[in-house]
Each structure stands twice: as C-alpha cells, then as structure tokens.
VEXKE-541196 format. One record per residue (C-alpha): x, y, z; chain; residue number from 1. Coordinates in steps of 0.5 Angstrom, whole numbers. Layout:
+-------+-------+-------+----+-----+
:  east : north :    up : ch :   i :
+-------+-------+-------+----+-----+
:     X :     Y :     Z :  A : NUM :
...
+-------+-------+-------+----+-----+
***
This chain:
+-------+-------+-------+----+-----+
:  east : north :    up : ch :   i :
+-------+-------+-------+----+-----+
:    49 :    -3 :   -23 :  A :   1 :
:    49 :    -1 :   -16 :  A :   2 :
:    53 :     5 :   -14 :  A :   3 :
:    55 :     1 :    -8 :  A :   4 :
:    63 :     1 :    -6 :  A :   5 :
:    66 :    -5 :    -4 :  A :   6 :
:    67 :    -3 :     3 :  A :   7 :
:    60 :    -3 :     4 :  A :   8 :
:    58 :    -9 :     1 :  A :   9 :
:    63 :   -14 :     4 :  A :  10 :
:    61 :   -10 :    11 :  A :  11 :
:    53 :   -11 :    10 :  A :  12 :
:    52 :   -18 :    13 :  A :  13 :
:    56 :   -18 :    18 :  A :  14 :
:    53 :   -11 :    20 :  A :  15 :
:    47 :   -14 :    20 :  A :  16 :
:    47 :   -20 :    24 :  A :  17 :
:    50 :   -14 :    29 :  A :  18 :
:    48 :    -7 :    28 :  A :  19 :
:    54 :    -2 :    30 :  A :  20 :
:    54 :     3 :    35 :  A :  21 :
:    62 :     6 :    32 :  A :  22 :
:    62 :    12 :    30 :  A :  23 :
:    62 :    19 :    32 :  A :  24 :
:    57 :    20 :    37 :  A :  25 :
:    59 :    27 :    39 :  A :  26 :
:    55 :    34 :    38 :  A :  27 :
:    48 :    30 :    38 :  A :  28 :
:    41 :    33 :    42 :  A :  29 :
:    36 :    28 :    47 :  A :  30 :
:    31 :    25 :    44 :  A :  31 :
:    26 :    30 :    45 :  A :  32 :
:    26 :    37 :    46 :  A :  33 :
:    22 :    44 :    47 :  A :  34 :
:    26 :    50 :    42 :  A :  35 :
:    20 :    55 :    43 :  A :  36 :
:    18 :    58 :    50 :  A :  37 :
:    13 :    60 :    51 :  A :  38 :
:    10 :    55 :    46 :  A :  39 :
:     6 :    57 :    40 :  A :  40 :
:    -1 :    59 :    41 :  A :  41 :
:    -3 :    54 :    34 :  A :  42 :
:     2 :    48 :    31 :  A :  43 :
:     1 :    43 :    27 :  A :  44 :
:     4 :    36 :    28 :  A :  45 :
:     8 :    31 :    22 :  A :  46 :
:     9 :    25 :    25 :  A :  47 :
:    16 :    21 :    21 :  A :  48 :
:    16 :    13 :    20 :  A :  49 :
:    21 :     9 :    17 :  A :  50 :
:    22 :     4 :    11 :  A :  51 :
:    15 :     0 :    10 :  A :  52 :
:    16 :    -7 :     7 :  A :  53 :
:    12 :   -14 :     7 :  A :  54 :
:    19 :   -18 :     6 :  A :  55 :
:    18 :   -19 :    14 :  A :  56 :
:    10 :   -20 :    14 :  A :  57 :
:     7 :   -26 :    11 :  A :  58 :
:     0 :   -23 :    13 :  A :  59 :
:    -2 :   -15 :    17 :  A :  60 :
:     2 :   -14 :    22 :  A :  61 :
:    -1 :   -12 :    28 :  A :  62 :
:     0 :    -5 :    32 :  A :  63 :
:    -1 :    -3 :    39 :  A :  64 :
:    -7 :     2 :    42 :  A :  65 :
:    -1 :     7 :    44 :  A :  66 :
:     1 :     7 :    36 :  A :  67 :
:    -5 :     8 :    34 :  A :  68 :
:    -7 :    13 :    38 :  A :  69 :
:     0 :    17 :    35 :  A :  70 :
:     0 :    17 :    29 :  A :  71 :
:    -9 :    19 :    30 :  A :  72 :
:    -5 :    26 :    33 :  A :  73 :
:    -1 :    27 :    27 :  A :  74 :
:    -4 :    33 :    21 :  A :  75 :
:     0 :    29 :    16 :  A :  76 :
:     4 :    22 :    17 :  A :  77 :
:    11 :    22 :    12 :  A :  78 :
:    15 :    15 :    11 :  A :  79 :
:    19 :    11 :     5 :  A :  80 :
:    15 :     6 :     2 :  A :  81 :
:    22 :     2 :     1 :  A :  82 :
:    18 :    -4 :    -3 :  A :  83 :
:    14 :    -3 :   -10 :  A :  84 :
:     7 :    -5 :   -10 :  A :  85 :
:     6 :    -9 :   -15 :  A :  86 :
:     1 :   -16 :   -15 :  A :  87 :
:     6 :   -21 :   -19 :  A :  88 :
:    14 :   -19 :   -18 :  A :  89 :
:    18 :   -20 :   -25 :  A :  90 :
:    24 :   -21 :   -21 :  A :  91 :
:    21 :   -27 :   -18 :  A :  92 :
:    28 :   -30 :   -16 :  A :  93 :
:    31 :   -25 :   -13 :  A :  94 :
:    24 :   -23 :   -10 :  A :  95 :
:    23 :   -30 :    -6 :  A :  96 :
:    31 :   -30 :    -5 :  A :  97 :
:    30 :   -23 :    -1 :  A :  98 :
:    34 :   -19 :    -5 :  A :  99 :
:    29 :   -15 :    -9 :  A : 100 :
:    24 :   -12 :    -5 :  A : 101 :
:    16 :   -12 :    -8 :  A : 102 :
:     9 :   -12 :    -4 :  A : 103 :
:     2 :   -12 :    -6 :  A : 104 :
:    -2 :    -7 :    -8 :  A : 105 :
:    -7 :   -10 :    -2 :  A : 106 :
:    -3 :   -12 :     3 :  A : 107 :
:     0 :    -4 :     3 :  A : 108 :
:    -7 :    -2 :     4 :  A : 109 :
:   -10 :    -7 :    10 :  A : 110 :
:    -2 :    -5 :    14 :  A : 111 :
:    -4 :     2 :    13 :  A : 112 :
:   -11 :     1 :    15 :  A : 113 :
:    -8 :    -3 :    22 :  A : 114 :
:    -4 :     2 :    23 :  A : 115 :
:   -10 :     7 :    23 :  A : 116 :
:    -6 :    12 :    18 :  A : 117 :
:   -11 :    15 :    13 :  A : 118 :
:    -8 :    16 :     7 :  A : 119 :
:   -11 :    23 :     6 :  A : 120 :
:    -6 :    25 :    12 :  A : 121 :
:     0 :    20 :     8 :  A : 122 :
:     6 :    22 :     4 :  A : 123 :
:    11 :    16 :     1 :  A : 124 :
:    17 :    17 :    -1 :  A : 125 :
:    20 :    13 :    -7 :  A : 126 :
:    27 :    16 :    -8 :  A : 127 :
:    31 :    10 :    -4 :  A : 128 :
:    34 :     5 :    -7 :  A : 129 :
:    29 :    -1 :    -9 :  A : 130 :
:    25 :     3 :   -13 :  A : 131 :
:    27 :    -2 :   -20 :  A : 132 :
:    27 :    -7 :   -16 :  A : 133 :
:    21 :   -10 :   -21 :  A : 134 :
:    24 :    -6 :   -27 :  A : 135 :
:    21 :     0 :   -30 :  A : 136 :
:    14 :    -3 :   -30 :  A : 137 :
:    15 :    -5 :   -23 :  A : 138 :
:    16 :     2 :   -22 :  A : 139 :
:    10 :     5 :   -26 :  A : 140 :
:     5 :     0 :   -23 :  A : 141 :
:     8 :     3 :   -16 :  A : 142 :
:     6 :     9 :   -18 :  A : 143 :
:     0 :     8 :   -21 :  A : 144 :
:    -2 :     4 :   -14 :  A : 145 :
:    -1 :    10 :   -10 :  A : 146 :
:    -5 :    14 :   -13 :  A : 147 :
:   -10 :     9 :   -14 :  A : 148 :
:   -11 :     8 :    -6 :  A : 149 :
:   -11 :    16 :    -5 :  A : 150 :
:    -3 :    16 :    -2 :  A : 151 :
:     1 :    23 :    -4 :  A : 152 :
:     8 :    21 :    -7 :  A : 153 :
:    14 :    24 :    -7 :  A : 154 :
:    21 :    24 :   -10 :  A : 155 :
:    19 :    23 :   -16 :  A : 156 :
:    24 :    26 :   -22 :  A : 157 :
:    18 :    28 :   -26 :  A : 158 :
:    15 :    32 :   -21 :  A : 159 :
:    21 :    37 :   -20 :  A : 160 :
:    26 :    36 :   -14 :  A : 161 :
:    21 :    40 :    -9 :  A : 162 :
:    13 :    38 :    -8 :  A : 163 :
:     9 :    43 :    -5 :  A : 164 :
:     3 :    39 :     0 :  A : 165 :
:    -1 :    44 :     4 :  A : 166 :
:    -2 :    42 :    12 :  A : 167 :
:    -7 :    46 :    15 :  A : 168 :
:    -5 :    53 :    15 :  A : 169 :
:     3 :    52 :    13 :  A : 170 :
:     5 :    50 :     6 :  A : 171 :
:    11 :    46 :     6 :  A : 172 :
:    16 :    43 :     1 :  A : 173 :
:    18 :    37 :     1 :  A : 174 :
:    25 :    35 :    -2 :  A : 175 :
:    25 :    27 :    -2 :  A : 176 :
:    32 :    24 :    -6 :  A : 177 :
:    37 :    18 :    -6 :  A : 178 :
:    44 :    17 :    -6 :  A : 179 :
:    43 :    10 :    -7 :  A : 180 :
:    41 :     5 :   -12 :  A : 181 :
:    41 :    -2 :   -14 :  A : 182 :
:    40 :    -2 :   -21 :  A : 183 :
:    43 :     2 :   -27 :  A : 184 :
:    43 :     9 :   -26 :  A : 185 :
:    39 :    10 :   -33 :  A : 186 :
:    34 :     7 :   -29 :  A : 187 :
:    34 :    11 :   -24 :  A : 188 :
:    35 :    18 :   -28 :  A : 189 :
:    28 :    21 :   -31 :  A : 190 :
:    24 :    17 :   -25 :  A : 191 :
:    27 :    17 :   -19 :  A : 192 :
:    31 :    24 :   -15 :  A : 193 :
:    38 :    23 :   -15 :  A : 194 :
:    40 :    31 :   -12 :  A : 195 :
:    42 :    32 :    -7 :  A : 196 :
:    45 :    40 :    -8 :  A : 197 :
:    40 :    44 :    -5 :  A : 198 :
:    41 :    50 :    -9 :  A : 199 :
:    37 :    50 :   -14 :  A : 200 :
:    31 :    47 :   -11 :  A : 201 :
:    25 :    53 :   -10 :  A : 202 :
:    24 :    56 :    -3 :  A : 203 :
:    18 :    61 :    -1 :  A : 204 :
:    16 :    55 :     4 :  A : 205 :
:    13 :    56 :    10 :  A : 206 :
:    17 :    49 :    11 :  A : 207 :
:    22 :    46 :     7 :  A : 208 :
:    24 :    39 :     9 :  A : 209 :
:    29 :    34 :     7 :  A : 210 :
:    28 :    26 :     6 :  A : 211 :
:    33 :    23 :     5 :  A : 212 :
:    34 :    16 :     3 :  A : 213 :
:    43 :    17 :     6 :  A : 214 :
:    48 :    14 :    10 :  A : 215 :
:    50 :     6 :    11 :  A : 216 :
:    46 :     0 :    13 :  A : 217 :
:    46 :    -2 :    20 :  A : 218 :
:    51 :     2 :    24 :  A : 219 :
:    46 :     7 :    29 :  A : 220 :
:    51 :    13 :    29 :  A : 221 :
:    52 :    17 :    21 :  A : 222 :
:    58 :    18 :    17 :  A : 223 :
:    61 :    24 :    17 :  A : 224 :
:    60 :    25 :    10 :  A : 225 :
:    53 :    25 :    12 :  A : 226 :
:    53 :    30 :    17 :  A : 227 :
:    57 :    34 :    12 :  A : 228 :
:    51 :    33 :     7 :  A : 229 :
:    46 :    36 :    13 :  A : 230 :
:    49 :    42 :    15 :  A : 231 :
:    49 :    43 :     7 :  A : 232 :
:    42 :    43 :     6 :  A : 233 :
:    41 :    47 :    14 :  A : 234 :
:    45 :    52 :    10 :  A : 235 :
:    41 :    53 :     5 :  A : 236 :
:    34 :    54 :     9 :  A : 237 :
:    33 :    46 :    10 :  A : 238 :
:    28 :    47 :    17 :  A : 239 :
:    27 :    39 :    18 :  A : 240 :
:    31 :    33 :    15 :  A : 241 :
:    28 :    26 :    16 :  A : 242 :
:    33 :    20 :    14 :  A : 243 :
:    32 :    13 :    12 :  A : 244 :
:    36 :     7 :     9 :  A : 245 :
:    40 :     6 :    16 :  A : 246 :
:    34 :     1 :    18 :  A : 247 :
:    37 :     3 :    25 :  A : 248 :
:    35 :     8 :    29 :  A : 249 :
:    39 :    14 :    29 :  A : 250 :
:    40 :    20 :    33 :  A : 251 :
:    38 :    27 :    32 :  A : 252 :
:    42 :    34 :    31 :  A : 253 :
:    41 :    40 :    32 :  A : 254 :
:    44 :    45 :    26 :  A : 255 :
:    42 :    52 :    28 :  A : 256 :
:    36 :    53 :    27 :  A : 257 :
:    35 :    46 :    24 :  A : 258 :
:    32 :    39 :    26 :  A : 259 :
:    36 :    33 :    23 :  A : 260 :
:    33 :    26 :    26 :  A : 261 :
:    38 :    22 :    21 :  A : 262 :
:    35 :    15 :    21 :  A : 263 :
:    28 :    13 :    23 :  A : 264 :
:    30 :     5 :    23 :  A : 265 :
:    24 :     1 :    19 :  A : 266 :
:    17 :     2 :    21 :  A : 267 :
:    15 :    -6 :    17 :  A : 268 :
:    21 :   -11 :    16 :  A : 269 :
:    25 :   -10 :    10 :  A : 270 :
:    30 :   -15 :    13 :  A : 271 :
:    29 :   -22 :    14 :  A : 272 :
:    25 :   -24 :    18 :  A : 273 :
:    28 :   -26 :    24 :  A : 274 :
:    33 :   -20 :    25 :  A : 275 :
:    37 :   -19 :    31 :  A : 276 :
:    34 :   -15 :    35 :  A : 277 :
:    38 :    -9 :    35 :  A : 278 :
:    34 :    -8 :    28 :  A : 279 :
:    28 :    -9 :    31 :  A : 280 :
:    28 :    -2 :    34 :  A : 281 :
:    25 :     3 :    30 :  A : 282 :
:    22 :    10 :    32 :  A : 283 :
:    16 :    15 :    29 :  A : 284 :
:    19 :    22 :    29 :  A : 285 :
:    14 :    27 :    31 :  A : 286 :
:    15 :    34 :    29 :  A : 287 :
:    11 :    40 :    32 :  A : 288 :
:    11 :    46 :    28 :  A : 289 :
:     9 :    54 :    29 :  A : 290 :
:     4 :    57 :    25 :  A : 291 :
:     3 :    63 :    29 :  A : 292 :
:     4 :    69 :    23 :  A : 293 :
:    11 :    70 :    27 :  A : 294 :
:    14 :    65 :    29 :  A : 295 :
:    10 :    60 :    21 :  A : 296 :
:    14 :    55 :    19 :  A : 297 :
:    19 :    54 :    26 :  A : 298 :
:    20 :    48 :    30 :  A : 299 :
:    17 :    49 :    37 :  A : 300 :
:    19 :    41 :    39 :  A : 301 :
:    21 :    35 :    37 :  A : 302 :
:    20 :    28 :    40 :  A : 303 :
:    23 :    21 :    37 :  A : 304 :
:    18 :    16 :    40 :  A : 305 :
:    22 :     8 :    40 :  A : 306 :
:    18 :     2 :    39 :  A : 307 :
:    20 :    -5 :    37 :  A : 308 :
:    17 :   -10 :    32 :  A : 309 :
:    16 :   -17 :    35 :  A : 310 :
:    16 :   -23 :    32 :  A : 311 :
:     8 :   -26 :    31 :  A : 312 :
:     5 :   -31 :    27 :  A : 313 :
:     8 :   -29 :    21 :  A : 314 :
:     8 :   -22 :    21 :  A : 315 :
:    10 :   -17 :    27 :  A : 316 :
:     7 :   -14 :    33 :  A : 317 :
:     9 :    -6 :    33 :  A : 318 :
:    10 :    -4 :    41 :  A : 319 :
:    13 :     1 :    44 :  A : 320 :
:    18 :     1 :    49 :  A : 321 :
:    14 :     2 :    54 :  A : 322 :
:     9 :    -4 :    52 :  A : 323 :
:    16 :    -8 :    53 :  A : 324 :
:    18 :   -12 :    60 :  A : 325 :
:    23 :   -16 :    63 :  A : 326 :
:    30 :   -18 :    59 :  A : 327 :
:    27 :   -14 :    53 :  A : 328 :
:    25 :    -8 :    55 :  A : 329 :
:    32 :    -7 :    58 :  A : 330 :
:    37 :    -9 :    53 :  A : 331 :
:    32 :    -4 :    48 :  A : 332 :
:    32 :     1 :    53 :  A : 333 :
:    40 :     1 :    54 :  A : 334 :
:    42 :     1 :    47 :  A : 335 :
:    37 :     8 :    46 :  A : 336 :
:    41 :    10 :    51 :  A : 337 :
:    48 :     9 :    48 :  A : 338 :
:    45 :    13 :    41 :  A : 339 :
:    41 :    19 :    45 :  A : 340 :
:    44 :    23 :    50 :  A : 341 :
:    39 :    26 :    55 :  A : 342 :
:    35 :    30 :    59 :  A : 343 :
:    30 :    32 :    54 :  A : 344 :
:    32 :    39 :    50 :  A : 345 :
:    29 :    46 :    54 :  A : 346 :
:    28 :    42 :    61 :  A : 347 :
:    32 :    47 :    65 :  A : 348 :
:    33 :    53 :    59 :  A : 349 :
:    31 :    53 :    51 :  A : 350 :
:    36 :    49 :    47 :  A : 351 :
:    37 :    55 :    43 :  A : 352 :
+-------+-------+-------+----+-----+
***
C-alpha cells in the first residue's frame, strides 16, 4: 500500500492538468546568486537535474546545443532516475496505463548519450517512489543495469544512508531518501532509504547534500512541512539540498549557510505526454562549490538554468527559455516570475 493521504490523492488530477502556485511564497532567494566575494580561486561544479523517465518518450529525445553545452560544464551531473530499467515490465497493465513507471536499459543509455551526460560524471538517485513499480526484480534488475552502464547510484538502503563520491578535490556525501512510496512499505524497507532524520548519518565531508525525493506533486511552492524538514537537515550540517517529486519547479532558500532548490521539475516526462504546459517547466540546478583549503566545501553560487520540454514526433525537445519565442516564452517566463524573486543574490552586495 502506498503511504499517500487522501487529501493528496483526490487532489493529484486536478493539480495536474493545472499546477498551483498557492502556498507560502515568503522567504524564498533569486534564481541565482554569488555568496562569496571575492570568488574562490578553484571551485568545482555539480549540476542538479530532475526525474528522468521514458513515460513521455516513444524515442530519444532531443536536447538544445545550449543544454548540452551545460551540462559539459559540470564536474559531476546528479538527478533521480524516477522509472525502473528494466527491458520486459511485470506490471504490464499498469505500465501501458501509466501508472507504473519503467524504461529500457537501451533507452536510458541513448537519452544519456543526446543529453551528452558521460556516465563517469553521473550519479542517479533511486529513493523515490517508483522504485518497485516492476516488483522486487524490477528493482534489482534497475540496480544491476546502473551498474551495468558505469552510473554511480545513490540512496539505496544497503549502501548506508550517506554514499561518499570523490569530485575532483572535494569529498562529498550524498544522502538521497524518500518520504513517499507507492508500494508496501516491506517492499521498500532493506532496499530503498526512507530516512529522513539527519542525525545519525556520517559527517567528515567537505560537502554533505541532501536529495530528497519530498513535497506534493504539481504545486510550485513546498509545503510547510517541507521547509520544516529543510531547516532540520541545515541544522545538522546539510550544506546543499536538491528535491524532486514535485515534477514542477520549485524555488530556492537559503537557510543560513545553506542551499535548498527544493524541486527541479522533470528533466524527461514522467507524465503523460501531453501535459499542460506549466509541467513542462524544468530547471538544471548548477552548484559551484569552494575548494580552496579555506573556504573547501562552501557554496560560492548558485544558478537555476529553466528550460521547457516541447512536444516532438514521439519524444521531446529539451530548450531553454531563451531558446523560446512568441506567446510560449511569455507565459514560461511569467509563471518563473511569479516563483523566483529577483534581482540575482550578491548584485549590489553579498547574500550573506
């Protein structure tokens, strides 16, 4: 059984077909910011995507130059792989019907491969809660095919609730969980993190980031509840917190000395795929980090880069707001308006 209440369910289609901006929009930060003048003489940059799936993708989707070209800059690429790979789905039923997730071992690789992402410089989450979607074997056959195509993965229950990954000169801890399921949770329990209470993980990292899969879907701003559970885990030395589940984008805070983007909206339909457009909106999360002896492991910026996924020929075509014109590019550039303050953090003085 999922853990879902019913609130929440009666309130996903109608949250789907419109996204909802309600919600407190106080206290949150621009969509970009420098927090440290002057900037440190060597950084290293991780770049945040969101939910990868193939429910809105018959073929391999497309990606703008400009992506591409962002992506290239990152020293490690971290997102949530939000579907099981698997080549023959158990759940055939509900699979078609969309309501389990799964995508070939094959079309993961070739979207990967269109996207530029090499998967030496790529870490997946699978704490979210379409884990079991294709059962137990499902799910070790997900396991197997990350490490079959050379993919870090993270937040699994065996490996402890903090993995360690070396990026260039930092040593950074990621702690990927979930608070949602939509199987039973004996399912979940040995397999998948569920935990979310920060004090017992391991510290002695330069970095310790937080990647929780959190929040309700369709709604751009986070619960308070949410935020409550982001100033727990900044009080217990989480520097970095990057969210999914929302499958919108969602705005950033900034919690004393650390950075919460708390939902990256999808980077590869997990919907159907004609989705209103507002579900469309996705955003890479790019993070540059200090790693000069003094300042190691302290955010320098922050930068949420939007970009759309428009409809192809069976798949979509990943493009930048910019990339955007006409009515579109309004309507996108509105609605990012109305979740992320301005101007950009440290013009005119530091955020700190």
């Amino acid at each position: 059984m999922s853990n879902y209440p019913l609130s929440y369910k009666l309130s996903w289609l109608p949250r789907f077909l419109k996204p909802s901006l309600g919600g407190d929009g106080n206290g949150f930060a621009p969509m970009a910011g420098m927090l440290m003048e002057p900037p440190p003489r060597r950084t290293v940059r991780l770049a945040f995507i969101g939910d990868i799936s193939a429910v809105a993708n018959g073929s391999t989707p497309d990606f703008d130059p400009a992506i591409k070209a962002l992506l290239g800059t990152a020293d490690l690429v971290i997102g949530n792989c939000e579907s099981p790979v698997v080549d023959r789905p158990s759940a055939v039923l509900g699979t078609r019907l969309g309501t389990h997730h799964a995508m070939s071992e094959r079309f993961l690789a070739e979207a990967l491969a269109a996207a530029g992402l090499a998967r030496e410089k790529l870490v997946l989450s699978l704490a979210n809660n379409h884990a079991l979607d294709q059962g137990v074997a499902g799910f070790d056959e997900t396991v197997a095919a990350l490490k079959r195509l050379g993919i870090r993965s993270i937040g699994l229950a065996a490996d402890g609730p903090v993995q360690a990954v070396k990026v260039g000169l930092l040593n950074v801890g990621f702690a990927a969980f979930t608070l949602w399921r939509n199987a039973d949770e004996s399912l979940f329990a040995g397999r998948v993190s569920m935990g979310s209470d920060p004090a017992g993980w391991p510290r002695g990292f330069d970095l310790l980031c937080a990647v929780p899969h959190w929040d309700w879907e369709f709604r751009h701003f986070p619960r308070a509840g949410t935020r409550a559970l982001a100033r727990r885990l900044a009080g217990q030395g989480v520097g970095l917190i990057a969210g999914h589940h929302a499958h919108v984008v969602q705005p950033v805070e900034l919690i004393g000395e650390t950075v919460v983007a708390y939902g990256l909206g999808d980077f590869l339909g997990t919907a159907l795929a004609r989705q209103p457009w507002p579900g469309r909106i996705g955003g890479i999360f790019v993070v540059d980090v200090s790693a000069d002896v003094e300042t190691r492991g302290a955010i320098a910026a922050y930068r949420m880069h939007p970009f759309v996924r428009l409809r192809g020929s069976g798949h979509e075509r990943l493009v930048p707001v910019e990339g955007l014109e006409g009515a579109m590019r309004e309507r996108v550039e509105r609605r990012l308006g109305a979740i992320f303050p301005s101007p950009l953090v440290g013009e005119g003085g530091s955020a700190r």
